[in-house]
C-alpha positions in Angstrom: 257.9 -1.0 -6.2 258.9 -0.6 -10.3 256.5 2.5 -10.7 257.9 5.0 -13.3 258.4 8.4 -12.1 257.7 11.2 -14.6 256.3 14.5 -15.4 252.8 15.5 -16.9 254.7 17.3 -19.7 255.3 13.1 -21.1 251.8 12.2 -19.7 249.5 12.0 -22.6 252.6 10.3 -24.3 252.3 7.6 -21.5 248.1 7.3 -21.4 247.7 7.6 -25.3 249.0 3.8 -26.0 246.5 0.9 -26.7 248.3 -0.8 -23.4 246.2 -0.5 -20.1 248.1 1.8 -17.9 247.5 2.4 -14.3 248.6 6.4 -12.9 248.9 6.6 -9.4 248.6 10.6 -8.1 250.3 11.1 -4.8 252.3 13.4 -2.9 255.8 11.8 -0.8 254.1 13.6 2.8 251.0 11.4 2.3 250.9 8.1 4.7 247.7 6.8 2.5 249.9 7.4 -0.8 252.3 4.5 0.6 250.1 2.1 1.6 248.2 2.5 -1.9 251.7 1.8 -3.7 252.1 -1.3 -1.2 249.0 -2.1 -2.4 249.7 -1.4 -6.0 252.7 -3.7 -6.1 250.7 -6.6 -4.5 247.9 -6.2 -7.2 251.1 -6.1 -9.7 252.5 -9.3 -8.3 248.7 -11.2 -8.7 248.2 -10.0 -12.3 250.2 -11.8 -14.8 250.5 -8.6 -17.1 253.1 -6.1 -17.9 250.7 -3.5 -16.8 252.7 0.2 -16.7 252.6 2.1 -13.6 252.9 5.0 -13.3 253.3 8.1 -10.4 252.8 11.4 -10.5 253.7 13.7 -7.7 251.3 16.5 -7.2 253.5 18.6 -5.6 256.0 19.1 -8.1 255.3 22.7 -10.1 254.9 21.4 -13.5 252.8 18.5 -12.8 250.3 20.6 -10.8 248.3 22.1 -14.2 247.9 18.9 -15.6 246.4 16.8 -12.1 244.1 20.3 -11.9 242.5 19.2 -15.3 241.8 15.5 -14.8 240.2 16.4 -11.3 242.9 15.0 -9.0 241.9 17.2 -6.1 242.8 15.0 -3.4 245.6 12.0 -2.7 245.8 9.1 -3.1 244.0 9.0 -6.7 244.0 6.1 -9.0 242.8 6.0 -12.7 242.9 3.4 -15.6 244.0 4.4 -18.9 243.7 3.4 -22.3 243.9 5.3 -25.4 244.1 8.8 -23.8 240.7 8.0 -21.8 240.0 7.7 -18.2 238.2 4.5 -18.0 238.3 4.2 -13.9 239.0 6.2 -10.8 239.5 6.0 -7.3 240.0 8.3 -4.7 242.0 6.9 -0.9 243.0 3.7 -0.6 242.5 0.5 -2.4 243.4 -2.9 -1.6 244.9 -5.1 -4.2 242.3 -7.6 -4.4 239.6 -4.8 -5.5 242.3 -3.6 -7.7 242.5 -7.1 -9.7 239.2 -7.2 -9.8 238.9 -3.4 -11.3 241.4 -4.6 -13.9 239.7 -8.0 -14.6 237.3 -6.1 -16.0 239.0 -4.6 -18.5 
């Protein structure tokens, strides 16, 4: 999967742009986190976009601040951004399909 790793401390850099970007919240001991990225890279291969992914890891010490304040309390969480806004969110798993159709609507 081409999903860019990063910290919070770049997230608003990331989420700010006029380009819809997808942030997947996960942590590497959680099974539903990978099939949610299998599922995110099918949805990537139906979408003829260059829609950024990104992951976060809510383990890691510096990103755990930032999750706290957009809500993530559990994994896997997906939201939609554009323009520094939550536009959609999604808490377990997703399948691809519902994914396309989430984004379709944007």
């Amino acid at each position: 999967m081409n999903l860019l790793f990063f910290s919070m401390r770049d997230f608003k850099d990331y989420v700010r742009g006029d380009q819809l970007t997808l942030v997947l919240f996960c942590a590497d001991w959680c099974r539903e986190c990978r099939e949610v990225m299998k599922e995110v890279d099918k949805f990537k291969s139906l979408i003829d976009s260059e829609l950024q992914v990104l992951k976060v890891d809510i383990d890691a010490e510096v990103n755990k601040v930032k999750a706290d304040e957009y809500g993530v309390d559990s994994v896997p969480m997906l939201m939609f951004f554009r323009s520094g806004e939550v536009l959609w969110r999604h808490k377990g798993v997703i399948l691809a399909a519902e994914l396309r159709t989430i984004f379709d609507g944007f």
